[in-house]
C-alpha positions as CSV (number, residue, x, y, z in Angstrom):
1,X,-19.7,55.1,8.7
2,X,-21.8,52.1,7.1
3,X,-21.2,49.0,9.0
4,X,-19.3,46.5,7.1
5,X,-22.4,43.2,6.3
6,X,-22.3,40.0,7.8
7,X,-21.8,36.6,5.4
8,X,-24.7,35.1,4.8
9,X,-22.6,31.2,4.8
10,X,-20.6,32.7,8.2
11,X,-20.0,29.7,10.8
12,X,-22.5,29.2,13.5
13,X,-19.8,27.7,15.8
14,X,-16.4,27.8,16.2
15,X,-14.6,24.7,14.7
16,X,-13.1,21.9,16.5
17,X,-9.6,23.3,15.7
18,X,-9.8,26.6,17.2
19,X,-11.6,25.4,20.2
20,X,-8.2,22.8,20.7
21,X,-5.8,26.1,20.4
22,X,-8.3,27.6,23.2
23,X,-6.2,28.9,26.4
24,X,-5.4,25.7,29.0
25,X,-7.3,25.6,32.1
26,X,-6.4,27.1,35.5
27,X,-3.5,25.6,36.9
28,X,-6.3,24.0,39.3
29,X,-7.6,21.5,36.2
30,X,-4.1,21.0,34.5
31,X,-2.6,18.1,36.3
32,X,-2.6,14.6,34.6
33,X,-6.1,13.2,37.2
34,X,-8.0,16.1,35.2
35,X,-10.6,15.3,33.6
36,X,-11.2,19.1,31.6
37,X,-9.4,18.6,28.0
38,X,-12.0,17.9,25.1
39,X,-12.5,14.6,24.3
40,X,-11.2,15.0,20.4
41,X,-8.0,16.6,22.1
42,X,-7.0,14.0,25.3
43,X,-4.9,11.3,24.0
44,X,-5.2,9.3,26.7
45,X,-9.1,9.3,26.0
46,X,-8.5,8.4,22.7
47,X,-6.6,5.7,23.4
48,X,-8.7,3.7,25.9
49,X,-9.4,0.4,25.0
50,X,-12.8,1.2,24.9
51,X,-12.5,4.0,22.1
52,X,-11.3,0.8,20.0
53,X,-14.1,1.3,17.2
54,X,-13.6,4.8,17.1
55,X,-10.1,5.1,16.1
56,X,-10.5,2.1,13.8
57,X,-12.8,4.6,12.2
58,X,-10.6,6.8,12.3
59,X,-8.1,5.2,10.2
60,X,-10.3,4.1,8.0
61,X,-11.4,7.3,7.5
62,X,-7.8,9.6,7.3
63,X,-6.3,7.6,4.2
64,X,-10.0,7.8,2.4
65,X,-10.7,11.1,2.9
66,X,-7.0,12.5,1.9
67,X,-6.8,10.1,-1.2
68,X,-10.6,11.7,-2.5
69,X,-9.5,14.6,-1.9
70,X,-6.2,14.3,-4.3
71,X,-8.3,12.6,-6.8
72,X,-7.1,9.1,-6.3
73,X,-9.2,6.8,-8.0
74,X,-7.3,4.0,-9.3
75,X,-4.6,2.2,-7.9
76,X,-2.5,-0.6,-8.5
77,X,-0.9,-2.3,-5.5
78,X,2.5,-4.1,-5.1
79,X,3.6,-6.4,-2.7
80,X,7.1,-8.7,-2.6
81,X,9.7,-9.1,0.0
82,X,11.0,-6.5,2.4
83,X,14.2,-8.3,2.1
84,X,14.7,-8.0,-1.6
85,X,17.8,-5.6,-2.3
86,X,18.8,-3.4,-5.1
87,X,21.5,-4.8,-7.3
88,X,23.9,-2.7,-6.5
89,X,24.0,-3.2,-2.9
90,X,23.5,-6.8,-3.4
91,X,26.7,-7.1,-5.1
92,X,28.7,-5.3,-2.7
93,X,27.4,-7.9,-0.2
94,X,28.6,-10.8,-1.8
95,X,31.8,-9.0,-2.6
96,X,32.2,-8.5,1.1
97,X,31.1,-12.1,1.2
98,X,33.8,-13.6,-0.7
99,X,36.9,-11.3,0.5
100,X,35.9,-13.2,4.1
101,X,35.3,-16.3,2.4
102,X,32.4,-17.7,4.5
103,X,30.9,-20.3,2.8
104,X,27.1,-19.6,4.6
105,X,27.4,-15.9,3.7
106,X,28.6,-16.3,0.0
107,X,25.8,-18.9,-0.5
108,X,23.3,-16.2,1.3
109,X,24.7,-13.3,-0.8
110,X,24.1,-15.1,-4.2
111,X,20.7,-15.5,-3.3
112,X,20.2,-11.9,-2.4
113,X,21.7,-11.0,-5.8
114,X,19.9,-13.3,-7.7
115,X,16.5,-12.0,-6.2
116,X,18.1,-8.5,-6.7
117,X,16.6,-8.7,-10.2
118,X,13.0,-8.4,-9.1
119,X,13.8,-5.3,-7.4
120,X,15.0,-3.7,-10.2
121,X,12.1,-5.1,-12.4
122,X,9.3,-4.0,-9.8
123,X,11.0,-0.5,-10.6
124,X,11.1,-0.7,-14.0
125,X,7.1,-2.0,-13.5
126,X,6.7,1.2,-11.4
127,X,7.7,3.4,-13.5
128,X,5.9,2.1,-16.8
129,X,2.8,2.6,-14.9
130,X,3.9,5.8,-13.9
131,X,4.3,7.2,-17.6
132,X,1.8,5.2,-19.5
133,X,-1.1,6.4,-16.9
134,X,0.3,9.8,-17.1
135,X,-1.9,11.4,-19.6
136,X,-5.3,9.9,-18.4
137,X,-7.7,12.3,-16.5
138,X,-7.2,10.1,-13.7
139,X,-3.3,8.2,-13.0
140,X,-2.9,5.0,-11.8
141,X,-0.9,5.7,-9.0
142,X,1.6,2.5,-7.0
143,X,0.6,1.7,-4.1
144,X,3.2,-0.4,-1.7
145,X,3.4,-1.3,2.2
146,X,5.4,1.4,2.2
147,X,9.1,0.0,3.7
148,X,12.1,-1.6,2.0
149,X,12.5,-4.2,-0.5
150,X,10.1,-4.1,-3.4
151,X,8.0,-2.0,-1.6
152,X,10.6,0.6,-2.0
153,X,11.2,0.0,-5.6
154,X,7.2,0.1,-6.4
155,X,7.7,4.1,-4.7
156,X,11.1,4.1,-6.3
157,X,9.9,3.5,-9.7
158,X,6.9,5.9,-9.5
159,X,9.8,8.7,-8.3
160,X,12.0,8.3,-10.4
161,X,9.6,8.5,-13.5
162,X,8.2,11.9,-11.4
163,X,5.2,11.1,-10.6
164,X,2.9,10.6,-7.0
165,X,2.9,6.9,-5.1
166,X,1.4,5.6,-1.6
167,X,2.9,4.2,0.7
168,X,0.6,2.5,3.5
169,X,3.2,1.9,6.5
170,X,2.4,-0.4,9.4
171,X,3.6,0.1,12.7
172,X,5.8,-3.1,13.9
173,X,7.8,-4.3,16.7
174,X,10.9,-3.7,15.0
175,X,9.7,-0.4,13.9
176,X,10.9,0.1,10.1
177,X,10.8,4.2,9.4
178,X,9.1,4.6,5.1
179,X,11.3,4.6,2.1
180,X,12.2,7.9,1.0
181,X,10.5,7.6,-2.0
182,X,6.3,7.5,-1.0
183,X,5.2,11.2,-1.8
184,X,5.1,12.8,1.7
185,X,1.0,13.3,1.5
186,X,0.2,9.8,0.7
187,X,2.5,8.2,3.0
188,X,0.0,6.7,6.0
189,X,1.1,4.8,9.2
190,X,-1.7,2.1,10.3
191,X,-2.3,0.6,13.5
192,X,-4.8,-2.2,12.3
193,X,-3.7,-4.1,9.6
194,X,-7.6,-5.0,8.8
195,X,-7.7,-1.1,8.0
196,X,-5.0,-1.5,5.6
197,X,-5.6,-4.5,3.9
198,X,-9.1,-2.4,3.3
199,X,-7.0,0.5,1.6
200,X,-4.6,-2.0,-0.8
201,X,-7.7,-3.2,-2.3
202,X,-10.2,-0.5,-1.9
203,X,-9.1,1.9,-5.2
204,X,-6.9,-1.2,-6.5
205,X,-7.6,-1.6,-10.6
206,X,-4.8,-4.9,-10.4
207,X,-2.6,-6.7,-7.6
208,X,1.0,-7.6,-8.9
209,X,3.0,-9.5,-7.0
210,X,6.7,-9.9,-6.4
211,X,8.7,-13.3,-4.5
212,X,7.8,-12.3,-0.8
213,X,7.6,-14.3,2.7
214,X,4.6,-14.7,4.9
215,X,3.5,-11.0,4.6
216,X,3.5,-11.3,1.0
217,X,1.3,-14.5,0.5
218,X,-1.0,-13.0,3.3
219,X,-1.7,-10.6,1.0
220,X,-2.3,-12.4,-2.2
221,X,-4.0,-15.3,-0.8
222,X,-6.7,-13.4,1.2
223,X,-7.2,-11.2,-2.3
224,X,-7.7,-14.2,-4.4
225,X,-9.8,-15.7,-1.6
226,X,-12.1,-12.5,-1.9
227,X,-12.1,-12.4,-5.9
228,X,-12.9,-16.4,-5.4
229,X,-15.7,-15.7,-2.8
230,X,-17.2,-12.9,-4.9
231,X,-17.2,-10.6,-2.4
232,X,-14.6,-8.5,-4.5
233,X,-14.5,-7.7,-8.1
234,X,-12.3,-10.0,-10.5
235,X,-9.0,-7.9,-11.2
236,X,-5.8,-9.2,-12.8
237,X,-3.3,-10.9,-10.1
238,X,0.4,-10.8,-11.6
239,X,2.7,-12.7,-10.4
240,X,6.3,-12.1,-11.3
241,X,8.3,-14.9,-11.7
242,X,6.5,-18.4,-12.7
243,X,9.5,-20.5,-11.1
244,X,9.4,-19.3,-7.7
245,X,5.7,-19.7,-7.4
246,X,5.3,-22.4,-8.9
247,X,7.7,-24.2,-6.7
248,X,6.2,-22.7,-3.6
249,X,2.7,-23.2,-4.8
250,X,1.4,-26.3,-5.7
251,X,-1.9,-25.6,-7.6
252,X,-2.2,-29.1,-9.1
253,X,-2.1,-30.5,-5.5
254,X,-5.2,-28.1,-5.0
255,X,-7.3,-29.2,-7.7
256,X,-6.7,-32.7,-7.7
257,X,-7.7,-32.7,-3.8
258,X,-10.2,-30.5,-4.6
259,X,-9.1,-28.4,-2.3
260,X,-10.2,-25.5,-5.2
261,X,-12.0,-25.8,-8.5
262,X,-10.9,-26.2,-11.5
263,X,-10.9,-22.5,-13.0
264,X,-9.3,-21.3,-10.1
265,X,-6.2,-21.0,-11.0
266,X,-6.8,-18.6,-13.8
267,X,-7.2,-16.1,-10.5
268,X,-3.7,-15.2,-11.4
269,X,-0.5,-15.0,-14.6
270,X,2.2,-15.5,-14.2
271,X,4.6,-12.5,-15.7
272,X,8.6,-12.0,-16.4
273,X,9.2,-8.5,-16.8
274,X,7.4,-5.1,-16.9
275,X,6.0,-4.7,-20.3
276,X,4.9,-8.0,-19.8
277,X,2.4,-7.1,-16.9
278,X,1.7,-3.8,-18.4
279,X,0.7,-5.6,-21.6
280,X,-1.9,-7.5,-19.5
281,X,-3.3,-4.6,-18.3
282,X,-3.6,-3.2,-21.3
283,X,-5.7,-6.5,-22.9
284,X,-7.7,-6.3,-19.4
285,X,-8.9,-2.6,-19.6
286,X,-8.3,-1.4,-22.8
287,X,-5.4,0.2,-24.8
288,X,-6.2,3.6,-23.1
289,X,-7.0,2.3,-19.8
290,X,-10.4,4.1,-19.2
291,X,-11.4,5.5,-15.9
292,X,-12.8,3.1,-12.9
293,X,-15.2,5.1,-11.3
294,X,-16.4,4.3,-7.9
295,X,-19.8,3.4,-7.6
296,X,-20.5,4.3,-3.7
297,X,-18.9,6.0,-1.1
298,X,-15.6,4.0,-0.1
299,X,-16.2,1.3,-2.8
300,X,-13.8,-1.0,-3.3
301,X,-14.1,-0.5,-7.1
C-alpha cells in the first residue's frame, strides 16, 4: 500500500493551543504553589504587576487584530451621556413623577425627557450612517463606549438599520454589563482606558458628539487637543446641540485669554439633527465617501 505524502507547509510544532489542552500534571505539580503551567496559560502569571506592558499589549493587540481581520477600516465614533434615556422610558418617569408629585423628581424627570431627544437623534444618526455607508466596498461602522445612554442608541441605530457596530466596554467599579445592541464580535472589554481611547480614534474617519458629563468631554477635549497638536489627522468634530455647548463651553473666554488661537474653534460644528452631520460628512469626504486606507500597520488613519 503506497504511503499517503507528507504536506510540504505541515506545522513544525504544535501550536500554543493544543499544547494548553495538553493533559495536567501529576497530582504532585497541581497544587496552587506550582510553578508547572505555561506561562501563556497561568493567570496568575499573567496578572502580576510585573506583566503590566505585556497585557497592555495585549489589548492593544485583540481589538486590532479582530477588527483587520473583519475588514474594519473606517469608523466613526460616538460619545454622549450614559445617563441620556430613550423617550419612551423618559416619559414614564416623569409620569411616575407627577402621580407622586415631588417637586425634585418632576423637575429631574423633565430634564431627562428633554435630553431624551438626543438619544433618539444619535439613533436616527446611527442608522443614516449605517445605510448610506452600506454600499461602499468598505462600511463605516459606529463605534460607541459600548454601555447605556447614547452609547446604546449609536449600537441601536446601527441594529436596527441591520448592519455591524462596536462597542468598546470599560471595566468600572460599578460594573455596567454592554447594550444589547454592539454585534457580539466587536464588542471588547478594556482594562486600560489609554488602550481604548487608542482604538476610538485609531480607524475613526469623524468624532460626533452628544450632551455628555466628564467622560464625555474627556473624550472630545483630548481629541481636539491631538488634532490641535498635530499629532492626529484633522477629522470633522460634530457636536449635537449648539445650546448646550455653548453654554458649557466658553470658546470666546479662550481666545480672548489666549488660552487658544484664533482658528481653533473651527476644531468642531456644531449640528441639530442627523442629516445635518451626515451632510457634513458628505462636503468633508466626498458625495460617495471614498475609502480611507491605512497607511501603516495600526495607523490611526
Amino acid at each position: 500500500m503506497r504511503k499517503k505524502p507528507r504536506q510540504l507547509i505541515a506545522r513544525n510544532f504544535p501550536t500554543a493551543k493544543e499544547e494548553a489542552k495538553a493533559p495536567p500534571p501529576a497530582a504532585l505539580y497541581e497544587g496552587p504553589e506550582s510553578a508547572y503551567k505555561l506561562a501563556f496559560a497561568d493567570d496568575d502569571f499573567l496578572l502580576r504587576e510585573e506583566l503590566r506592558p505585556v497585557r497592555m499589549q495585549l489589548e492593544l493587540l485583540k481589538p486590532e487584530i479582530v477588527q483587520r481581520e473583519l475588514g474594519i477600516e473606517s469608523t466613526i465614533v460616538m460619545f454622549g451621556s450614559a445617563r441620556t434615556l430613550p423617550a419612551d422610558i423618559a416619559e414614564g418617569q416623569l409620569k411616575l413623577a407627577r402621580a407622586d408629585g415631588d417637586a425634585d423628581a418632576i423637575r429631574q424627570a423633565e430634564a431627562k425627557l428633554k435630553m431624551s431627544h438626543y438619544y433618539e437623534e444619535a439613533r436616527r444618526f446611527a442608522a443614516l450612517v449605517t445605510k448610506k455607508s452600506r454600499a461602499r466596498k468598505t462600511p463605516i461602522y459606529v463605534v460607541t463606549g459600548g454601555g447605556p445612554g447614547i452609547m446604546e442608541a449609536g449600537n441601536r441605530g446601527a441594529f436596527e438599520a441591520g448592519g455591524k457596530s462596536i462597542g468598546l466596554n470599560i471595566v468600572l467599579p460599578h460594573e455596567q454589563a454592554p447594550n444589547p445592541y454592539i454585534t457580539p464580535e466587536l464588542c471588547f472589554r478594556f482594562h486600560y482606558f489609554a488602550l481604548r481611547k487608542m482604538h476610538f480614534l485609531m480607524r475613526s474617519i469623524a468624532l460626533v458628539c452628544f450632551p455628555g458629563g466628564f467622560g464625555t468631554l474627556d473624550e472630545l477635549f483630548e481629541t481636539m487637543t491631538l488634532i490641535q497638536t498635530g499629532k492626529s489627522r484633522r477629522r470633522p468634530i460634530l457636536l449635537f446641540g449648539r445650546d448646550f455647548w455653548t453654554r458649557l463651553i466658553n470658546v470666546e473666554l479662550l481666545i480672548e485669554t489666549g488660552m487658544i488661537s484664533p482658528g481653533d474653534e473651527k476644531l468642531f460644528t456644531f449640528v441639530e439633527t442627523a442629516e445635518e452631520a451626515w451632510a457634513v460628512l458628505e462636503a468633508e469626504y466626498g458625495l460617495d465617501l471614498p475609502a480611507v486606507k491605512s497607511t501603516e500597520p495600526g495607523s490611526t488613519n
